[in-house]
C-alpha positions, 0 to 999 in steps of 0.5 A: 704186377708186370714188375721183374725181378733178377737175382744172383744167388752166388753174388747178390747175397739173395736168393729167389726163396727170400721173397717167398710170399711178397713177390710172386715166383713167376716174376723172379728169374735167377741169374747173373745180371753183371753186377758181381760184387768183384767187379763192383766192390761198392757192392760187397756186404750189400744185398741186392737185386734187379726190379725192372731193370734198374739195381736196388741195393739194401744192407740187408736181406730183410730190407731188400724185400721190403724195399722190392716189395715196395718198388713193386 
């Protein structure tokens, strides 16, 4: 798996610890990635994250992961 995965904790809604076990910690990196809920207010109330460059949007945590994980 070369798949990369970035969070925001303070804006994304996830943290690097939600994917504890379906994605290996060596390819999640934490940071802002320029998809702030503020400046993107589609975003609000939405988790998501960066795989491979591209922005994935779930309505919740829990799907988030399991799409992620998917992708991967």
């Amino acid at each position: 798996m070369s798949a990369k995965v970035r969070v925001c904790k303070k804006c994304s809604g996830v943290s690097p610890k939600d994917f504890k076990g379906t994605v290996d910690k060596s390819h999640i990196r934490s940071g802002c990635f320029g998809a702030c809920a503020k400046k993107h207010p589609e975003l609000k109330g939405k988790a998501y994250a960066k795989v491979d460059g591209k922005l994935v949007v779930r309505d919740s945590k829990k799907k988030l992961v399991k799409a992620v994980a998917a992708a991967l």
